[in-house]
C-alpha positions, 0 to 999 in steps of 0.5 A, spaced: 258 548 808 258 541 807 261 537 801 260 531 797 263 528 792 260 525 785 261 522 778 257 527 775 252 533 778 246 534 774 243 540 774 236 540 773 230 535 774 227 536 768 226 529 763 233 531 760 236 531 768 232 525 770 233 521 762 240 523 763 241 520 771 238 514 769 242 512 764 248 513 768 245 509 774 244 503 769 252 504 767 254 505 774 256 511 774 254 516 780 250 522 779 246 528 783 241 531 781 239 538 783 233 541 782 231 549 784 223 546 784 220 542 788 218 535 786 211 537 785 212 543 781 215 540 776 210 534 775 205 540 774 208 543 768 203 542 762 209 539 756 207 537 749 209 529 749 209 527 742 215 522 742 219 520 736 223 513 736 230 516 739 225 517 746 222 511 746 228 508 745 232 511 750 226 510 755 227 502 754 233 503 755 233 506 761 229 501 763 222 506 765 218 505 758 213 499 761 208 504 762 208 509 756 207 502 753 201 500 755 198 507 755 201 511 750 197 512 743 202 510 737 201 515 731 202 513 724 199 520 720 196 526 722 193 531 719 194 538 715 188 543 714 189 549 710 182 552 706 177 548 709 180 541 708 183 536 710 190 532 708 193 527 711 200 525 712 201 518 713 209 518 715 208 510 716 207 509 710 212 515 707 217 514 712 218 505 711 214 505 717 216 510 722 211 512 727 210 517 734 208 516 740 203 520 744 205 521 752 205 526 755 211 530 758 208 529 765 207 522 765 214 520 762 217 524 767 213 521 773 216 515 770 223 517 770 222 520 778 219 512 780 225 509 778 230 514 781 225 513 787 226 506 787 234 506 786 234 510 792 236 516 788 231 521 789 234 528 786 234 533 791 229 539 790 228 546 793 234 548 792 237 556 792 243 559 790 246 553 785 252 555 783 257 552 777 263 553 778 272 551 775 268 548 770 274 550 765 279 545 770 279 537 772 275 539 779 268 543 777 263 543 784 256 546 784 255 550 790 248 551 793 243 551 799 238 547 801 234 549 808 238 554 808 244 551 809 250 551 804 253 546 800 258 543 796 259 538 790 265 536 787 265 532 781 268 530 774 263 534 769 256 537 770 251 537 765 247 543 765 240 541 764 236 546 767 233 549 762 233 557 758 233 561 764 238 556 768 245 557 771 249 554 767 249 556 761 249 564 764 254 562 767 259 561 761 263 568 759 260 571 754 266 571 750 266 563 749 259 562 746 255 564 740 247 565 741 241 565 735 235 568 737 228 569 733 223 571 737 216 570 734 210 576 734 205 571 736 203 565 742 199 559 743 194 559 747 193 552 750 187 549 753 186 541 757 181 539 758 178 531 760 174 531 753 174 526 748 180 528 742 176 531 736 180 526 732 184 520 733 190 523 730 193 530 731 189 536 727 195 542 724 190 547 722 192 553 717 186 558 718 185 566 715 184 567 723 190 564 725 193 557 726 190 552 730 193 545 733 188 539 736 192 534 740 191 529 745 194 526 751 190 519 752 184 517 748 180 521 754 184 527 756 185 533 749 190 538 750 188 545 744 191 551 742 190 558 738 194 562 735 193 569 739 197 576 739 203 576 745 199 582 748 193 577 750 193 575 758 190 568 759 185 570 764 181 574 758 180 568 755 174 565 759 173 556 756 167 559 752 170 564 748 177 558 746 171 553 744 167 558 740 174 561 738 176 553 736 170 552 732 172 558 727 178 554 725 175 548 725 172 544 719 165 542 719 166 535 721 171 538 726 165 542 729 160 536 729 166 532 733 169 537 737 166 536 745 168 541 750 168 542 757 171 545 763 178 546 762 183 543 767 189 548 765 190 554 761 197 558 759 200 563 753 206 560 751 211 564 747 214 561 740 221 563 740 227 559 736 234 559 740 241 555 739 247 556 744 253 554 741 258 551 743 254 546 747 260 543 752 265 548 756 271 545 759 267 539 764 260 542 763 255 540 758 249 543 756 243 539 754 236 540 752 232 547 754 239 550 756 242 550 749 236 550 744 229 551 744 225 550 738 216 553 736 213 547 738 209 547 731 214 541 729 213 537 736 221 537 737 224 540 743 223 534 747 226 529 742 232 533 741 233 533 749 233 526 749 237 526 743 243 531 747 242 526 753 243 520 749 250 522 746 251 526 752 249 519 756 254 515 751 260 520 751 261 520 759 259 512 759 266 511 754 270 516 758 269 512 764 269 505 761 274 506 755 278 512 759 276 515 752 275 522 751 272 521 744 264 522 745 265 528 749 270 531 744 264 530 739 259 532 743 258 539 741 259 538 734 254 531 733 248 535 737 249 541 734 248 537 726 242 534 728 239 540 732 240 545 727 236 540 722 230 540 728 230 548 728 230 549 721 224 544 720 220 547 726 222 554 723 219 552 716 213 549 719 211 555 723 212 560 718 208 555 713 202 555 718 201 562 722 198 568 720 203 573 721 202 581 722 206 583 717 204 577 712 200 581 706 195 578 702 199 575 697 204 572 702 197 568 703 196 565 697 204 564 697 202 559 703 196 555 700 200 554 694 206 551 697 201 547 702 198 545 695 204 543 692 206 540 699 200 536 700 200 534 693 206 532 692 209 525 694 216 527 695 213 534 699 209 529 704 215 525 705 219 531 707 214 533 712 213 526 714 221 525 714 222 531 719 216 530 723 218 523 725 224 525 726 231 524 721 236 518 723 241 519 728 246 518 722 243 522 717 248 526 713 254 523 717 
């Protein structure tokens, strides 16, 4: 078995993963990432990319935003429709000038591959058997395997960000930590396709045949989505059927819009709501899809990942800086404010644009009235808007 010594291992590739070993590397702190993909498979994974500022930021910071610059879509509004019409929320406006960007979760993780490339950094891919292990002590190690042969890290923390179904958080004894779960009866049926978006910003559409999303990734590139039953396999929807699906949900000047085209990726993607808490145990934090995963009705989950990451970024900098252990005492309890906050907002929205199974009639009328009064309502828009750009990192401290 062979064995290395690092400052912190970091499992999982993903834009958390990377986002955190580049902030590290900036700060010289050294860093390993392990990923149990290869390379191109996690460049594959079709993810949202609505980007709130605490991700942009974080991206500048670590120095990989040059490009979103150039090519991403700032957003100051989008639009809800609910009984055939169109209400637009200006968050520019409602939140003192407060935008998102749209790029793609593929592109800022590329990105963030390039630089770590170029540092000579790659993450070591492809990798079977990790495991984590002493985390409860001041020596924790990762082991696992690589081209069949066994090896081993030793560290000073590990950052788990290998999402929901990684090793590090099943890793943690079921006695220390506390999971909350809803699971939602229906998914979102996604489809790409290089097709000029609908319109020039996000579409929320509550339909009596079930909620429907217009997004985009480039002026050029649309990405679209229906709400279907779990019991739906991608391969029954052929194109045809999502376009003329989409169309039934869509107002007429949707329709009159809409270009279709031969789809470049189709999935079904559950909905589920989930927190792990705490989120740090002994030297190992979790960070991203290994702590929280929220529905993707509020454009959420990315944002939070980052947000994890720059407090987790900042706490391991202080410690290694100052000798200070402040930031990585806090970091569970500042992540887990600001993460219930998001999973309570995407929660709300679902539940406001999703036909239910179990919704009766007069559950209907409750959602248009709250969408009325919402839509309305000046302070309504705001609380959609506030929440949508995402809250201040300080908010309620």
């Amino acid at each position: 078995m062979s064995n290395t010594r690092t400052q912190v291992a970091i499992v999982g590739a993903g834009p958390s993963g990377l986002l955190l070993g580049q902030l590290l590397h900036r700060a010289g702190i050294e860093a390993i990432i392990l990923e149990r993909q290869t390379a191109e498979h996690v460049l594959g994974r079709i993810r949202a990319g609505i980007l709130e500022q605490v991700c942009i930021d974080l991206l500048d910071e670590a120095g990989v935003g040059q490009r979103m610059h150039s090519v991403g879509l700032v957003h100051g509004g989008f639009e809800i429709m609910y009984g055939g019409k169109r209400h637009r929320i200006d968050m520019n406006r409602l939140t003192g000038g407060k935008n998102v960007m749209v790029y793609g979760q593929t592109e800022l993780t590329r990105d963030l591959m390039d630089a770590r490339e170029e540092a000579g950094l790659p993450g070591i891919y492809d990798v079977r058997r990790v495991s984590v292990l002493d985390f409860d002590t001041a020596r924790p190690r990762v082991r696992y395997e690589k081209d069949g042969e066994a090896h081993e890290i030793e560290c000073d923390f590990i950052a788990g960000c290998d999402g929901f179904h990684g090793v590090c958080r099943a890793s943690v004894p079921r006695k220390d930590i506390s999971e909350f779960e809803k699971v939602y009866p229906f998914g979102w049926l996604g489809l790409l396709a290089d097709t000029p978006p609908v319109g020039d910003e996000l579409i929320y559409i509550n339909s009596p045949r079930g909620f429907s999303l217009c997004s985009q990734r480039s002026r050029t590139r649309s990405r679209y989505y229906l709400q279907v039953p779990l019991t739906n396999r991608v391969e029954e929807w052929t194109d045809e059927a999502f376009w003329q699906e989409l169309r039934l949900r869509l107002d007429d000047e949707g329709r009159d819009k809409l270009v279709t085209g031969p789809s470049l990726e189709k999935s079904i993607a559950p909905l589920r709501s989930f927190v792990a808490e705490p989120m740090r145990f002994g030297r190992m934090f979790l960070a991203g899809d290994a702590a929280h995963i929220v529905p993707p009705t509020g454009a959420k989950g990315l944002n939070l990942a980052a947000t994890d990451v720059k407090y987790l970024s900042g706490a391991l900098i202080e410690f290694y800086r100052d000798r200070s252990e402040a930031g990585i005492n806090a970091y569970s309890q500042r992540c887990l404010r600001r993460i219930w906050k998001a999973e309570r907002f995407s929660w709300w929205f679902t539940q406001l644009m999703h036909c239910f199974p179990e919704d009766s009639s007069i559950t209907r009328k409750f959602q248009e009235a709250e969408l009325d009064y919402l839509l309305h309502s000046e302070s309504g828009s705001r609380t959609i808007a506030e929440n949508y750009v995402g809250l201040p990192l300080d908010f309620g401290e």
